[in-house]
C-alpha positions, 0 to 999 in steps of 0.5 A: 500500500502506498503511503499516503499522501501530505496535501500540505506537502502536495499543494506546496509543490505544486505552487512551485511548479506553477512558478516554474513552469511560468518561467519556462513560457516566460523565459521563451518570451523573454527569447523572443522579445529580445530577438525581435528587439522589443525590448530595446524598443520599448527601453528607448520609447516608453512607457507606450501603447501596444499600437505606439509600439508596434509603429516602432517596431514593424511587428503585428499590433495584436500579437505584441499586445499578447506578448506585452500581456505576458509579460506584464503578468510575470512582471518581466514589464510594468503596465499602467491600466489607467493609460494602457501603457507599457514600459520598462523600469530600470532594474527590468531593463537591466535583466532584458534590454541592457546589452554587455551589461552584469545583469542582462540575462539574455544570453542564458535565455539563449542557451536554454531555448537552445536546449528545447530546440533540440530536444529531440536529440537530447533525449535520445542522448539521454536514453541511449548514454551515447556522447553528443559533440558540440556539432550536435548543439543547435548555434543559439548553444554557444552563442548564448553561452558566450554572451551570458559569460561574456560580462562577467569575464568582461567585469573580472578577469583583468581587474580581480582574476588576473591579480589574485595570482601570485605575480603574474599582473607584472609579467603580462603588463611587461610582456608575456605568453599566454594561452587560452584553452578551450577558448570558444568564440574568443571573448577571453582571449581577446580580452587578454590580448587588449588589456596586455598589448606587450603580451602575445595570446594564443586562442586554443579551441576543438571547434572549428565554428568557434575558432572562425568566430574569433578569428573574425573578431580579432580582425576586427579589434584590429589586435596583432598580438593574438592568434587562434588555432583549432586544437584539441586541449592535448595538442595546443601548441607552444611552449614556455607560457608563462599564463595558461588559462581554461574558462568554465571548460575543463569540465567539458573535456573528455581527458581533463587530466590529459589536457591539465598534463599538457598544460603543465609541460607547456608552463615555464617552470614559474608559470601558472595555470588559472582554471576558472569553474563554476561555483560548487560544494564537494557534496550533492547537499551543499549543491541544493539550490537553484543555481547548483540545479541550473548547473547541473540541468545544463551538464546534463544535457551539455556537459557530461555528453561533450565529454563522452564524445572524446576521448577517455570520456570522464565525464566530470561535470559542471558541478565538480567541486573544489576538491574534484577539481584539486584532484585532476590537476594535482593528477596531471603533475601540478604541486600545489593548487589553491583557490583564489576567489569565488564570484557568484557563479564561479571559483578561480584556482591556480596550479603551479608546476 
């Protein structure tokens, strides 16, 4: 007989997933008001009507008073009933229209519409325990990943990441070498290259889309000091760096002790290797919480089945932990490795040789 049931208990999950399912409609609203640009529209022109609006932005009147409606349900918008007008406060214009900025949130209402549009793929992923290469992905995967990280990186790697280290400030201001593995579409490596002129950077990446994307945007900064490669984290090449970087990837390799063990060897023997992550405990129960869920929905989906497509196929996941982490790298021949400093999603730890 099965126990019964604790309506109180009942209710009281129901009631969150009321929310969250309000937020699975609302977060593809949100996908689609930013790629339709109304609310860049609505930022410029507000507070408006549906109609005033709709003049702004050549979309269908009616639809966009439904949208408008949605919106101002979830309170994504505010609306005024006494002139029928919509618009956006400055703290919603930050989350929906403010482009580059720490707390726009579109990029990661990118990444999961991403996720549902191929839904089909990840189920048979899922059910069959086979990998899934980034080719797999659709594109809105790696743009919106880019652009959710991109602020962050933009507000911290050169003003609070890149100084925590233990001396290395110094020597990318008066010339060094780098090397961003696992670099994407090049934000951070484009980052590095502008900020430490006298530095040369090397943008290191298995794939090739990626890689175009950053070459053309280097080109386009006009930057002489960097150059990309399409390269699997085992074979970059070069030697002698006196920086190695790896952003929110090791998890994503196949054979992270692999890749950390060629890292080590193309150090210089004072160099160091900054891996930043995302935040976690080293416990299942010190992850219970929204962004831990987030983090590990996504490494679902994502991360463990990049992994598994490569070689070895670890399958570490977005959610390791200080400790997991520690150990891969003190694995690969680093000798010490430390924590420098949390954000509010991600840990940054240095290994030295």
């Amino acid at each position: 007989m099965s126990n019964p049931i604790d309506q109180a208990r009942l209710e009281g999950l129901q009631a969150k997933l009321l929310d969250n399912v309000g937020g699975a409609m609302g977060v593809l609203m949100a996908y689609l008001g930013d790629q339709a640009g109304v609310y860049r529209a609505l930022e410029q022109h507000g507070p408006c009507s549906h109609s005033t609006l709709a003049n702004h932005t050549g979309l269908e009147p009616r639809y966009l008073r439904e949208w408008l409606s949605a919106n101002a349900a979830f309170e994504y918008i505010d609306y005024n009933p006494e002139t029928d007008e919509f618009q956006l406060s400055p703290e919603q214009a930050a989350i929906f229209a403010d482009e580059g900025g720490l707390a726009c949130m579109q990029g990661f209402f990118q990444s999961i519409v991403s996720q549902y549009a191929t839904h089909d793929t990840a189920l048979d992923v899922f059910r069959s325990g086979r990998g899934r290469p980034w080719g797999e992905h659709h594109e809105c995967c790696f743009c919106g990943v880019d652009r959710f990280f991109r602020p962050s990186y933009a507000a911290n790697l050169v003003s609070n990441w890149i100084p925590s280290l233990d001396g290395i400030e110094t020597r990318l201001k008066a010339g060094a070498r780098i090397a961003d593995i696992g670099c994407g579409q090049g934000t951070t490596s484009l980052l590095l290259a502008e900020h430490y002129p006298n530095s040369t950077v090397l943008g290191a990446d298995f794939f090739e889309p990626s890689i175009a994307t950053a070459r053309q945007r280097a080109q386009e900064a006009g930057l002489g000091n960097i150059e990309f490669e399409v390269s699997p984290a085992k074979q970059f090449s070069g030697k002698d760096y006196d920086l190695i970087c790896i952003f929110d990837a090791l998890h994503d390799m196949g054979d992270p002790v692999g890749a950390a063990r060629h890292m080590l060897q193309a150090l210089k023997t004072d160099g160091k290797l900054m891996v930043v992550e995302p935040l976690a405990g080293d416990s299942l129960k010190e992850n219970l919480n929204t962004l831990s869920g987030l983090y590990y929905s996504f490494s679902t989906m994502v991360c463990i089945p990049a992994s598994r497509a490569q070689e070895v196929g670890l399958g570490l996941g977005a959610q390791a932990g200080e400790a997991r982490l520690t150990g891969i790298l003190k694995e690969a021949g680093f000798s010490t490795v430390r924590k420098v400093m949390d954000t509010a999603t991600n840990m940054i730890l240095e290994a030295t040789p």
